[in-house]
Kinemage of the C-alpha trace (Angstrom):
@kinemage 1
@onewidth
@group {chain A} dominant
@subgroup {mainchain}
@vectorlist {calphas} color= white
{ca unk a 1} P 102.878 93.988 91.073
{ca unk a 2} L 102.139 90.221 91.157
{ca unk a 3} L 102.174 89.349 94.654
{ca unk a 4} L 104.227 85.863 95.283
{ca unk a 5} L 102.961 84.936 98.295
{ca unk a 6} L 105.388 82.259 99.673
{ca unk a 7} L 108.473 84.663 98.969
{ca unk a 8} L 106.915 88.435 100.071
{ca unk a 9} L 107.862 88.093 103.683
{ca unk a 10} L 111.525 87.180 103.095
{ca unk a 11} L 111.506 89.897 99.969
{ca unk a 12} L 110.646 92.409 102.802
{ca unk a 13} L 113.399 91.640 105.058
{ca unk a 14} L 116.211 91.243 102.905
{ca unk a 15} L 116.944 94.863 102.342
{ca unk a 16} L 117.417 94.854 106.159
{ca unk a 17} L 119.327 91.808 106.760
{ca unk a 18} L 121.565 92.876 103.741
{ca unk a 19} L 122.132 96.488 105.651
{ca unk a 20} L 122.523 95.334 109.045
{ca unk a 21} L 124.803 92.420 108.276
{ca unk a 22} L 126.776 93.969 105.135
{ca unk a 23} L 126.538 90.708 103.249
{ca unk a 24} L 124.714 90.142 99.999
{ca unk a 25} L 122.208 87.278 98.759
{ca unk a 26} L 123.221 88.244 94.871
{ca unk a 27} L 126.581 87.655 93.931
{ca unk a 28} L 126.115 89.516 90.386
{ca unk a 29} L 127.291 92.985 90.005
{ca unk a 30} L 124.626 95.906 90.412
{ca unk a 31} L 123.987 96.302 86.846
{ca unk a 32} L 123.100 93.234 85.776
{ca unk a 33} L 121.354 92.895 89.510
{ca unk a 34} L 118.937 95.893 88.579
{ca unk a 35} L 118.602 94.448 84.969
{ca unk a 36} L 117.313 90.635 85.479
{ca unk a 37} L 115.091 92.023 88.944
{ca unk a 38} L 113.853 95.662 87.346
{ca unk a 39} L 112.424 93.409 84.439
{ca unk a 40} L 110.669 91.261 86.384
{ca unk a 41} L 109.546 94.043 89.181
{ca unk a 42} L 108.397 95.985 85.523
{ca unk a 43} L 106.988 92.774 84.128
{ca unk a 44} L 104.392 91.723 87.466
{ca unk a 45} L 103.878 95.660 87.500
{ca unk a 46} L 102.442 95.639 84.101
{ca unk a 47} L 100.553 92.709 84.687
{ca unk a 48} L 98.641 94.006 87.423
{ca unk a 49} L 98.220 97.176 85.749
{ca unk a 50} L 96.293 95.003 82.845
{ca unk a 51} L 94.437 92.502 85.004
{ca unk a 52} L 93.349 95.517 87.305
{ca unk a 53} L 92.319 98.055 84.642
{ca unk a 54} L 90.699 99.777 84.968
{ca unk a 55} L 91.251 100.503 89.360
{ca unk a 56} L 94.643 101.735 90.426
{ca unk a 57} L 96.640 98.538 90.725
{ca unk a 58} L 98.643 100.213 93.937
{ca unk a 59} L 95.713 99.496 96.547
{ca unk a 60} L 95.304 95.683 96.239
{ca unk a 61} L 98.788 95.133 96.253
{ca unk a 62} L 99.326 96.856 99.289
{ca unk a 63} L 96.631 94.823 100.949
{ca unk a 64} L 98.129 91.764 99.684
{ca unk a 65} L 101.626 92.702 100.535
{ca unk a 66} L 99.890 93.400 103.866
{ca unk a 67} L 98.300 90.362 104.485
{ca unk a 68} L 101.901 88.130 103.933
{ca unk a 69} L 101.482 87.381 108.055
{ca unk a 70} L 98.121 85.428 107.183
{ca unk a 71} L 99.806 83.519 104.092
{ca unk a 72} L 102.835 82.379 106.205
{ca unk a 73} L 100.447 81.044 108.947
{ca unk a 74} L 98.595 79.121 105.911
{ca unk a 75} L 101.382 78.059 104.836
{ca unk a 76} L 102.797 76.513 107.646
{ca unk a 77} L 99.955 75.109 108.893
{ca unk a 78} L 99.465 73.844 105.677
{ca unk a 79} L 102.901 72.091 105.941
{ca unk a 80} L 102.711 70.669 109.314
{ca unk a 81} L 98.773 68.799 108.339
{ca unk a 82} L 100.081 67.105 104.926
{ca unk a 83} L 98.769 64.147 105.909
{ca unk a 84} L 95.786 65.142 107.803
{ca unk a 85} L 93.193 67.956 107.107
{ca unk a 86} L 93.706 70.604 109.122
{ca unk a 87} L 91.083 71.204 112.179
{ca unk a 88} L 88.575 73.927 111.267
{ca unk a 89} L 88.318 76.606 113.977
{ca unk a 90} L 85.306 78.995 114.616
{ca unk a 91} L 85.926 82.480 115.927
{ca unk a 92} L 83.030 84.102 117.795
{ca unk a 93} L 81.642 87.514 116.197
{ca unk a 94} L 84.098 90.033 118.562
{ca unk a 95} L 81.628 92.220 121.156
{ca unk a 96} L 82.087 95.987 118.949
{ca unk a 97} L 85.296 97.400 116.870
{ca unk a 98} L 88.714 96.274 118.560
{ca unk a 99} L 90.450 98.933 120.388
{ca unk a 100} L 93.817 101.130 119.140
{ca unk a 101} L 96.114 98.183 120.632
{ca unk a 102} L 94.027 95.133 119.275
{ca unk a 103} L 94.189 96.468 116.120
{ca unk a 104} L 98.299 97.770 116.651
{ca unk a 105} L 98.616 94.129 117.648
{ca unk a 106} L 97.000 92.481 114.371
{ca unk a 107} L 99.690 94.287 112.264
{ca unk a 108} L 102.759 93.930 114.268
{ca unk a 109} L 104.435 92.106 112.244
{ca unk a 110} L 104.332 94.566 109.136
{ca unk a 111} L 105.193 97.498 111.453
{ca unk a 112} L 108.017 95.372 112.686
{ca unk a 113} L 109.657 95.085 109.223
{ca unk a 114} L 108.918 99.034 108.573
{ca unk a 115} L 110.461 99.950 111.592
{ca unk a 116} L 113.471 97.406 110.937
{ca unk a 117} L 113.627 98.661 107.093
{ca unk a 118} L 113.868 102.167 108.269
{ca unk a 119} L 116.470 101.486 110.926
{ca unk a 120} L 118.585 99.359 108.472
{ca unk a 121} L 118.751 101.933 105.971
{ca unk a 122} L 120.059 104.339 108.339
{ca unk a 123} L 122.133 101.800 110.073
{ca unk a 124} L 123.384 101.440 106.750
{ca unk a 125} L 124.089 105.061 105.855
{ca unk a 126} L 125.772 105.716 108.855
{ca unk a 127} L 128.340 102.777 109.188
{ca unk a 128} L 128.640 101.634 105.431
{ca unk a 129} L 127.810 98.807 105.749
{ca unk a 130} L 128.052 97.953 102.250
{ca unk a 131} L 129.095 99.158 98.824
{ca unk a 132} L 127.635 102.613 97.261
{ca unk a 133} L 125.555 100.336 94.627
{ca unk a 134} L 124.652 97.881 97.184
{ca unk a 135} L 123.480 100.300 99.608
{ca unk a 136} L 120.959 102.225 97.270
{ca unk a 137} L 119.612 98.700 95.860
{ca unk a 138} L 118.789 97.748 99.207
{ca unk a 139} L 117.538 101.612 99.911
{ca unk a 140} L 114.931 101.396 97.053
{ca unk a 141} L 114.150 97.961 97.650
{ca unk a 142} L 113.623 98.928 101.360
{ca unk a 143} L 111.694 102.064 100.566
{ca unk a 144} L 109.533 100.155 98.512
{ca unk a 145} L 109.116 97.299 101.181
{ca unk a 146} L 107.809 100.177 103.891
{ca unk a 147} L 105.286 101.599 100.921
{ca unk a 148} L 103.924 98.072 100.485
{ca unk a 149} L 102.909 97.746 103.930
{ca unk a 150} L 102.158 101.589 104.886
{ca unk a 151} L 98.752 100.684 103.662
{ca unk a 152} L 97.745 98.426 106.722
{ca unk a 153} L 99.811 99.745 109.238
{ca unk a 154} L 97.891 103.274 108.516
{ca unk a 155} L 94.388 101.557 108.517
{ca unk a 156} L 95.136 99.693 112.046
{ca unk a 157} L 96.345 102.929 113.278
{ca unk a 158} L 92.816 104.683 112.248
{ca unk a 159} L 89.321 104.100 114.077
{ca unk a 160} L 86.638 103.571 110.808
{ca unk a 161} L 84.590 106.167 110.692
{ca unk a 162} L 81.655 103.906 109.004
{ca unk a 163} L 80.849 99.791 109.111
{ca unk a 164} L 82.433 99.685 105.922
{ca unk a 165} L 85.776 100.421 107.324
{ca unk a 166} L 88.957 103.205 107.002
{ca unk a 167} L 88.975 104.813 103.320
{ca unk a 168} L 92.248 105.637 101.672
């Protein structure tokens, strides 16, 4: 899927704000919903398919869906220096591999929106928080948000085995 990077980290928690809160940012009905975004979701799909061919498209777009935390800092950064370049900063080498919570605290923020996803969606479930149609939209879309960033949150969780870091 073509990766957006100024709208992925708001993509992944709408599912969950629309489940916990019961509100909706579409005001279209679910058909035409799944019609206008299930084009363009098949569209950016196909795309990457093509401009990846021939690797299996599903591994860089989980690391780029992974790596939204490191775009948003860009980004703002980028925003708050428009006038000014921003100030280069060198990090030293680290001393050997970081430990099970350095590397738990690198991807905290796309565990955060898996756990929240997952609670939502049962949240959702159990209070009905929204409409049949509404609720599966934001299911799938949820699903597919915790997918996206399984990728990362399994490799922080792992200790590589080799220097050229956890397979899979």
């Amino acid at each position: 899927v073509i990766v957006d990077y100024t709208v992925m980290p708001q993509d992944f928690l709408v599912p969950a704000w629309s489940l916990l809160s019961g509100l909706s940012l579409v005001h279209a009905s679910a058909l035409s919903y799944v019609l206008f975004r299930g084009t363009y979701f098949l569209a950016g799909g196909a795309a990457t398919v093509v401009l990846e061919h021939p690797a299996d498209s599903r591994k860089p777009y989980q690391i780029w869906a992974g790596l939204f935390p490191v775009y948003a800092r860009a980004t703002i950064r980028a925003l708050r220096t428009r006038s000014r370049k921003p100030r280069y900063v060198v990090t030293g080498a680290p001393e050997g591999p970081p430990g099970l919570g350095a590397r738990l605290w690198i991807v905290a923020p796309q565990a955060l929106v898996v756990l929240l996803t997952a609670f939502a969606i049962v949240y959702g479930a159990v209070f009905h928080t929204v409409s049949r149609e509404l609720f599966a939209i934001n299911t799938l879309w949820g699903v597919w948000s915790m997918w996206s960033l399984s990728r990362v949150c399994r490799a922080a969780a792992y200790r590589a085995r080799t220097a050229g870091g956890p397979r899979g």
